[in-house]
C-alpha positions in Angstrom: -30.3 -8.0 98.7 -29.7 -11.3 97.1 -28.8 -12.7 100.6 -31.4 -11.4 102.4 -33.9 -12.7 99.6 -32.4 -16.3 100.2 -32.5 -16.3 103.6 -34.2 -19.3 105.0 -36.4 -18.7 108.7 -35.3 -21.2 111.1 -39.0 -22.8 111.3 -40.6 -22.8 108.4 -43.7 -24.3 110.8 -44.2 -20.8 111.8 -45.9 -19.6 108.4 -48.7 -20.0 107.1 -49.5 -22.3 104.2 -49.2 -19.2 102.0 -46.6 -17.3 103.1 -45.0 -21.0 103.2 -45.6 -21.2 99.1 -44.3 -17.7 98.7 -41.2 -18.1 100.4 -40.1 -21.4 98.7 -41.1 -19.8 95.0 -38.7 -16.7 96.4 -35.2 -18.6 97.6 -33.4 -20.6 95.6 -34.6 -24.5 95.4 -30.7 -25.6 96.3 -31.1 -23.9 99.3 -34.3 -24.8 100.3 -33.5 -28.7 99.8 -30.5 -27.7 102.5 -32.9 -26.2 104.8 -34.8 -28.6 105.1 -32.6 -31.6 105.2 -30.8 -29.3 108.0 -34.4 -28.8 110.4 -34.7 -32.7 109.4 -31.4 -33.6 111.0 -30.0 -34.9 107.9 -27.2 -32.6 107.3 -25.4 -30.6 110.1 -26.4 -26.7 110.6 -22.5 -25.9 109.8 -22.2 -27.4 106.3 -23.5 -26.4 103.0 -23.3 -27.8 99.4 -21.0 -25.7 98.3 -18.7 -28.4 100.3 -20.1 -31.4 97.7 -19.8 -29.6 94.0 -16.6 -28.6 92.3 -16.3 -24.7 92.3 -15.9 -24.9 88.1 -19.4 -26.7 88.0 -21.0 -24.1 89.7 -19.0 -21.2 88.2 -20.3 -22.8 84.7 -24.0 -23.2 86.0 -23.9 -19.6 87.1 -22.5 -18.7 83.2 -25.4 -20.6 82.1 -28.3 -19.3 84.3 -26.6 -15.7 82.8 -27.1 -17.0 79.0 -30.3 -18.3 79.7 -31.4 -14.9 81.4 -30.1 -12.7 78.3 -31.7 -14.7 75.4 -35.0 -14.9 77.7 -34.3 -10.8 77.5 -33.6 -10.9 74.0 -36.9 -13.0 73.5 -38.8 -10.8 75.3 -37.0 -7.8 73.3 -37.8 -9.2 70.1 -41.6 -10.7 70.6 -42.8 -13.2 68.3 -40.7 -16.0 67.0 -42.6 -16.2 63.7 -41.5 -12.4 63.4 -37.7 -12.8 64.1 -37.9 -15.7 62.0 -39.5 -14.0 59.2 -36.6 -11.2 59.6 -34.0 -13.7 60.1 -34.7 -15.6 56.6 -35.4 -11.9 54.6 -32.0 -10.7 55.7 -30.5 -14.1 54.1 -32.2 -13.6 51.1 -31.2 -10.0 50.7 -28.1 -10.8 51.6 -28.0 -14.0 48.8 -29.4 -11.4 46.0 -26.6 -9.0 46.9 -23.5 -11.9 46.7 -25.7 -13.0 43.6 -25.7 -9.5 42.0 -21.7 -9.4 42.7 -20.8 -12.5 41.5 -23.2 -11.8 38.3 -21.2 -8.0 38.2 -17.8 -9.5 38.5 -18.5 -12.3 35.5 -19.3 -9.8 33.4 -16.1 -7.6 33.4 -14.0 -10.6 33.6 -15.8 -12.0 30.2 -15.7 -7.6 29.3 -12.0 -7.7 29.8 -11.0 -11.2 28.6 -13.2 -10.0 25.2 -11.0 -6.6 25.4 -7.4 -8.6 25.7 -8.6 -11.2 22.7 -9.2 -7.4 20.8 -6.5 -6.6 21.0 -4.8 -10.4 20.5 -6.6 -10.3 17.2 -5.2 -6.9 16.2 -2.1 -8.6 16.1 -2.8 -11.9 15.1 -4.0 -13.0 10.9 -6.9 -15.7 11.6 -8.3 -15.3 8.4 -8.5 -14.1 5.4 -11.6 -14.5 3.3 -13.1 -17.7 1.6 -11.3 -20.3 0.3 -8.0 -19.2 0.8 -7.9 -19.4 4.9 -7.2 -23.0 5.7 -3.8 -23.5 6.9 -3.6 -20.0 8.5 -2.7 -21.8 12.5 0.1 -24.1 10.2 2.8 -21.5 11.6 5.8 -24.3 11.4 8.4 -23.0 9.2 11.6 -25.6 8.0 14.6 -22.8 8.9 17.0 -25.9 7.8 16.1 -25.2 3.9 15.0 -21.3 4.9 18.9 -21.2 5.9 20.6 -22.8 2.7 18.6 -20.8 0.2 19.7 -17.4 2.1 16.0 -16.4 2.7 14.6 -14.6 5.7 13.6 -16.8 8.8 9.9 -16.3 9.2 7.2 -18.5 10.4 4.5 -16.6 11.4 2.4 -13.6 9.4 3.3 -11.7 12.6 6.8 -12.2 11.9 5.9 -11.1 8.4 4.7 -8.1 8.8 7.6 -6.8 11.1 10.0 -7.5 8.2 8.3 -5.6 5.6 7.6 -2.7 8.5 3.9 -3.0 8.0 1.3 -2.7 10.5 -0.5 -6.4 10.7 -4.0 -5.0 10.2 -2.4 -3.3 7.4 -1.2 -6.9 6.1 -4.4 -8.5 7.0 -6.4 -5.7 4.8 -4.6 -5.6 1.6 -4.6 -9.9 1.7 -8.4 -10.3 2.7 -9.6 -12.3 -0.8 -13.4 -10.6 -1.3 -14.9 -11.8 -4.5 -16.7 -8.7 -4.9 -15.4 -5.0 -3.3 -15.7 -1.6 -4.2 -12.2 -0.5 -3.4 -8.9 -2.2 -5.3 -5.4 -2.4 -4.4 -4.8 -1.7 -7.8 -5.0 0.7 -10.8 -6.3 -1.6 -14.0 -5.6 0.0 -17.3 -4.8 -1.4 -21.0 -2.1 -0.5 -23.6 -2.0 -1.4 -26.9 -0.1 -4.7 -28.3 2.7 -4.3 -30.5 1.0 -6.6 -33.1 -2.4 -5.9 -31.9 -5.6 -5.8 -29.2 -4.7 -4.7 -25.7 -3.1 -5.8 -22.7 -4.3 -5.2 -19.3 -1.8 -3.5 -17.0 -2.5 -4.3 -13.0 -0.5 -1.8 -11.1 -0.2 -2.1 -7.6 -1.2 0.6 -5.3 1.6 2.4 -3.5 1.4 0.2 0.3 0.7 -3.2 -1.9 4.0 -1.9 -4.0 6.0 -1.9 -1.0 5.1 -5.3 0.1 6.0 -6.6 -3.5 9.0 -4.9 -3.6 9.8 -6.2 0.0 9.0 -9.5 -1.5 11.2 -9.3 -4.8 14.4 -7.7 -3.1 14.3 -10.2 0.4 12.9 -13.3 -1.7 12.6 -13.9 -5.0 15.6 -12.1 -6.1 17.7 -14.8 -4.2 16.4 -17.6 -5.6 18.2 -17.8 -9.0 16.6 -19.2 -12.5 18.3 -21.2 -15.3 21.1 -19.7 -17.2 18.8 -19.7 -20.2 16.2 -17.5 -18.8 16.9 -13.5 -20.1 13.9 -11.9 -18.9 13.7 -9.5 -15.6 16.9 -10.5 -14.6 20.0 -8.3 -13.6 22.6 -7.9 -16.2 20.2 -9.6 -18.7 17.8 -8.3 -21.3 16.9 -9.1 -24.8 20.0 -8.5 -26.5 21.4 -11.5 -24.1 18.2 -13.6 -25.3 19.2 -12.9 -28.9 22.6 -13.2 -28.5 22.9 -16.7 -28.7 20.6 -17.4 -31.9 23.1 -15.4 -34.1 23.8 -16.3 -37.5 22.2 -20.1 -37.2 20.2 -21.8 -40.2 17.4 -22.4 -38.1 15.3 -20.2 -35.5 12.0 -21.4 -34.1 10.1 -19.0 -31.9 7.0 -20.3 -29.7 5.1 -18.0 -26.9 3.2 -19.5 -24.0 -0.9 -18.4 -24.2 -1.8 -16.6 -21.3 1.3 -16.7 -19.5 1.0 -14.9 -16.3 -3.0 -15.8 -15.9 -2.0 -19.7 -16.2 -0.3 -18.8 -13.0 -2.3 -19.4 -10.2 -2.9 -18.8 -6.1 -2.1 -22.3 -5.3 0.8 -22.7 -7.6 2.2 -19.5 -5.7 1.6 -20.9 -2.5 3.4 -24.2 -3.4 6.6 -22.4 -4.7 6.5 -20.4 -1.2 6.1 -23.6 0.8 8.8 -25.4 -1.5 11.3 -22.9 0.3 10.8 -23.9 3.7 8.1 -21.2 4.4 5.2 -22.4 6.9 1.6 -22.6 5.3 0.6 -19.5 7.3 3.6 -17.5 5.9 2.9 -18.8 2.4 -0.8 -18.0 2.4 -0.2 -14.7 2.9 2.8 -14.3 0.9 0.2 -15.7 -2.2 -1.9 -13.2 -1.7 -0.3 -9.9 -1.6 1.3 -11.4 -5.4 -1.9 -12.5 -6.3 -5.3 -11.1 -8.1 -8.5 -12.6 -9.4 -9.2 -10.8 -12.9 -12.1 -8.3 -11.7 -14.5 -6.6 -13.7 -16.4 -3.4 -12.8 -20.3 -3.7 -12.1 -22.6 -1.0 -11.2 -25.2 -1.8 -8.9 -27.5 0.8 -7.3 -25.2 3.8 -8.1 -22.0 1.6 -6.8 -19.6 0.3 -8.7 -18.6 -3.0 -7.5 -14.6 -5.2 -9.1 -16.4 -8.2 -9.6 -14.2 -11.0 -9.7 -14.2 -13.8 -12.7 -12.3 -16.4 -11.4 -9.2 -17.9 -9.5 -6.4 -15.2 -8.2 -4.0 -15.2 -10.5 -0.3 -13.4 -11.4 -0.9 -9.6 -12.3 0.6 -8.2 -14.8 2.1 -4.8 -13.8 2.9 -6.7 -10.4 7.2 -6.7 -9.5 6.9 -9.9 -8.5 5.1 -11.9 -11.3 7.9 -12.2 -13.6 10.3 -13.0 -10.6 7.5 -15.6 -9.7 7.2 -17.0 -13.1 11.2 -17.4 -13.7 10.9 -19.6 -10.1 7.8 -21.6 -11.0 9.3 -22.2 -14.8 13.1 -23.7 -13.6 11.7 -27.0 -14.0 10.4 -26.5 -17.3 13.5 -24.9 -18.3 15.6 -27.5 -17.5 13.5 -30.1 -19.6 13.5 -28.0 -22.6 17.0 -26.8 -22.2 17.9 -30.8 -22.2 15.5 -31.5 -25.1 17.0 -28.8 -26.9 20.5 -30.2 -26.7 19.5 -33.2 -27.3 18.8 -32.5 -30.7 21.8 -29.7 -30.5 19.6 -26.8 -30.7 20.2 -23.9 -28.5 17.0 -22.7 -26.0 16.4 -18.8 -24.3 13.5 -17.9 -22.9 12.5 -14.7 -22.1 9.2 -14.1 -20.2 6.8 -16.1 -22.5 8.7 -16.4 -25.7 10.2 -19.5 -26.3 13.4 -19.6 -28.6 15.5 -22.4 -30.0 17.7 -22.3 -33.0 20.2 -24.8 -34.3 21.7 -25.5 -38.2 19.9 -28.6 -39.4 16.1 -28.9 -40.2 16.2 -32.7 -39.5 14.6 -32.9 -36.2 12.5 -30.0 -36.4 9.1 -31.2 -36.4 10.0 -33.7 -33.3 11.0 -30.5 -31.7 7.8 -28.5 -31.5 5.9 -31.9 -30.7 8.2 -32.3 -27.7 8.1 -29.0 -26.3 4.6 -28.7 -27.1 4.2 -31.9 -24.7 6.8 -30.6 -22.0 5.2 -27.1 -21.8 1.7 -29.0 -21.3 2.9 -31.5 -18.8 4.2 -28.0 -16.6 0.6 -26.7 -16.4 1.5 -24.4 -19.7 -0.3 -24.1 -23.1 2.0 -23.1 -26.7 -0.2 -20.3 -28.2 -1.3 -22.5 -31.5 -1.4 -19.4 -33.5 2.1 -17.7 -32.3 4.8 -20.6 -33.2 6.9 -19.3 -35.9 9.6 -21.2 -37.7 12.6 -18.7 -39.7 15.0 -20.2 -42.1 18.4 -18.1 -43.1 17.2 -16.9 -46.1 14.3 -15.0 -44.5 15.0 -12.5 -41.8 15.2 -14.2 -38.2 14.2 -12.2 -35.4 14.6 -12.7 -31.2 12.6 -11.0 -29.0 12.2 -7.9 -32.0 15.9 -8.3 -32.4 17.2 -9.3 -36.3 19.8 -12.3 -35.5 20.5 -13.1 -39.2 24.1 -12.2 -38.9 24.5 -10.2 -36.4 22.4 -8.1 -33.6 20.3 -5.6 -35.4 16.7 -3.7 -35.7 14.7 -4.1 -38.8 15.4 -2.4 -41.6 11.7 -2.0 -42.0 11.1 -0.6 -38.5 14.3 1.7 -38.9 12.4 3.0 -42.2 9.1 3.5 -40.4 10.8 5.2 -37.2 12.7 7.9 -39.5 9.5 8.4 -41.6 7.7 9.3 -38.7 10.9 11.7 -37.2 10.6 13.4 -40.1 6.7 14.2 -40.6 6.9 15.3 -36.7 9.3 17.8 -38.2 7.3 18.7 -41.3 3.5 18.7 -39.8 4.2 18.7 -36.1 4.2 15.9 -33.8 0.4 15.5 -33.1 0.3 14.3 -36.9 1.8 11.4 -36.0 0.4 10.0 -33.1 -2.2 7.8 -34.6 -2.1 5.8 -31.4 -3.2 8.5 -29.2 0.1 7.5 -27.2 -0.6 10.5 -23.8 3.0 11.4 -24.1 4.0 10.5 -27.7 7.3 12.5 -27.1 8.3 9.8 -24.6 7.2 7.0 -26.6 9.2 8.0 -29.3 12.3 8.6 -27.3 11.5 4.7 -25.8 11.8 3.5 -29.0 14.6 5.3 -29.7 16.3 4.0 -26.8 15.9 0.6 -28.0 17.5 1.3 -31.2 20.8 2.6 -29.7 20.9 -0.2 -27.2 21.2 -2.7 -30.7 22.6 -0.2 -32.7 24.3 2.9 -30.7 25.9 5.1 -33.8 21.9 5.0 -35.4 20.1 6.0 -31.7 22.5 8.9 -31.6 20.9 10.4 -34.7 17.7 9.4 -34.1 18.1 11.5 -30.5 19.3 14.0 -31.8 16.5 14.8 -34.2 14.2 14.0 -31.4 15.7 16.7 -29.5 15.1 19.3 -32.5 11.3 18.2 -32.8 10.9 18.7 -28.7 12.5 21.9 -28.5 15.4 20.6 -26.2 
């Protein structure tokens, strides 16, 4: 059909004007131009152009004229330009919003899940732990040189910390968070009475705060050993060691620290844990489970709020505040120690009471001045009202312990003690507890077991009346 549509008539003459027109729009123009050059003698009947073009020209013309037909197709599919443009530029747009919409999607749950992992980072992790006491918390470089010589646990971080004592860290990070005002305490605040007087205020630590402490005392404090002169909370030691060496001297001079464990504060703490090679992180938190700002209880809108009145300090009731104190005081018990001998004169201390006794009256007075000074110089204050000077003649006493001559309890208190035995016998026991002791059967045995520790031969009788009165 194509052929036969191309077909040029020998004498194009023969046509008329308009079947002339028709035919030349019908063939192909390449053709034509051949025909007639050929019926003008100027290209032989038996050539064509095919002999003048490389075949791969015309193969891609033909490849062409084929893309040119199907886009003119697909124009004349699609219509309007405007139209397909207008379609064209709302499929990019829809297509933009939807890669917009992804990427918006996919930055969401990555900042979702990176929130999630720094969860669960922080769960582990102690960043901070209340005002005023958090600065130093990212200090986690601990010196395991001095850490080694002193026998103490390698630990640099609070992480680290808590996997020692077997505590969870958000456990840790709870019973250290410093609040100035909370309705919940780690500890059960009660008062006994004084032996010569007023109350003292007992802190005890709740039970997970006591293992922490006790953690502390056994893997810590327990290894770092005070002076030789130092009797109180130590193994092997008690007062009878503290009076022990004051027996039988002309002289004994008794002086007691004011507010001994109070004077104590977080920072001190803190320095002592650093001073063993312990990072600041480590320290900080060390500080805080053995410290406690005095609290008082408010009530507020049917609450009641622990208040706190000032700096964390030592506890008393705490395991590791005398341990802490016996640390923090080796300097000081060096100097007096040295003063002491000195001006030969012996020096125990046990907790706060200060002892030195010696058998001449000559430097007695330059004594007390100078261990009032040293004991001020350490960050201490003598009680003004509580230093007590005992000559032979008069009964000298350590620590409630009659030194005189030789290690006894006062005749006085002895005479007290077996008056009240026997009333308990004679009126019942409730007669005698003037006090209001809760268990006065245990108070007495206490006391009791104090005498036979000085004086076994008079505790044995006193237990065994004791017994009779108890029913036992």
């Amino acid at each position: 059909m194509e052929e036969e549509k191309n077909k040029i008539p020998h004498d194009l003459n023969l046509l008329s004007p308009e079947e002339f027109r028709k035919k030349v729009w019908s063939i192909d123009g390449t053709k034509f131009l051949l025909s007639e050059m050929t019926r003008m003698g100027f290209w032989p009947k038996e050539r064509t152009f095919d002999d003048l073009q490389p075949p791969d020209e015309m193969t891609r013309m033909k490849e062409l004229q084929q893309e040119i037909n199907s886009l003119r197709a697909k124009i004349g599919k699609y219509g309007n330009e405007e139209k397909i443009l207008k379609q064209i530029r709302q499929q990019m747009w829809d297509e933009s919003k939807k890669k917009r919409a992804e990427k918006k999607l996919r930055k969401e749950q990555e900042k979702s899940e990176k929130k999630r992992l720094w969860e669960e980072k922080k769960e582990g992790l102690i960043l901070y732990l209340g005002h005023g006491v958090s600065g130093g918390l990212s200090d986690e470089i601990s010196d395991h040189g001095k850490l080694q010589n002193l026998g103490l646990p390698e630990i640099s971080t609070s992480v680290e910390l808590a996997k020692y004592m077997e505590i969870e860290v958000s456990k840790v990070r709870w019973l250290t968070y410093h609040r100035n005002c909370t309705t919940m305490s780690h500890y059960h605040n009660f008062t006994i009475p004084k032996k010569r007087g007023g109350t003292r205020k007992i802190s005890s630590p709740k039970p997970l705060l006591r293992k922490a402490q006790n953690w502390i005392k056994a893997n810590i404090l327990d290894k770092i050993l005070p002076e030789s002169c130092v009797h109180g909370f130590i193994k092997g030691k008690s007062i009878m060691s503290n009076a022990t060496g004051h027996v039988a001297h002309d002289l004994v001079i008794n002086m007691d620290l004011k507010d001994f464990f109070p004077t104590i504060k977080f920072k001190r703490v803190k320095g002592m844990f650093r001073s063993f090679g312990y990072s600041e992180s480590v320290s900080i938190v060390l500080s805080l489970l053995c410290t406690e700002p005095p609290r008082e209880k408010v009530s507020y809108k049917g609450k009641i709020y622990d208040v706190s009145l000032g700096d964390r300090e030592l506890p008393q009731g705490a395991c590791t505040s005398p341990a802490i104190t016996n640390i923090i005081c080796r300097h000081m018990d060096i100097r007096l120690r040295l003063k002491a001998e000195n001006l030969s004169f012996n020096y125990t201390r046990y907790a706060d009471d200060l002892t030195f006794s010696g058998n001449s009256m000559k430097h007695t007075g330059k004594l007390i001045k100078d261990i009032t000074s040293i004991v001020s110089n350490e960050g201490f204050e003598v009680h003004p009202d509580k230093t007590r000077v005992f000559h032979k003649s008069r009964r000298q006493e350590v620590t409630g312990i009659v030194v005189n001559r030789k290690l006894s309890v006062s005749r006085d208190d002895i005479k007290k003690f077996r008056a009240i035995l026997h009333n308990c016998e004679k009126h019942g026991i409730e007669s005698q507890n003037k006090e209001k002791h809760p268990n006065f059967i245990a108070y007495l045995r206490g006391y009791c077991s104090f005498i036979s520790m000085v004086d076994s031969e008079k505790g044995k009788k006193f237990r065994e009346q004791i017994d009779r009165i108890s029913g036992k």
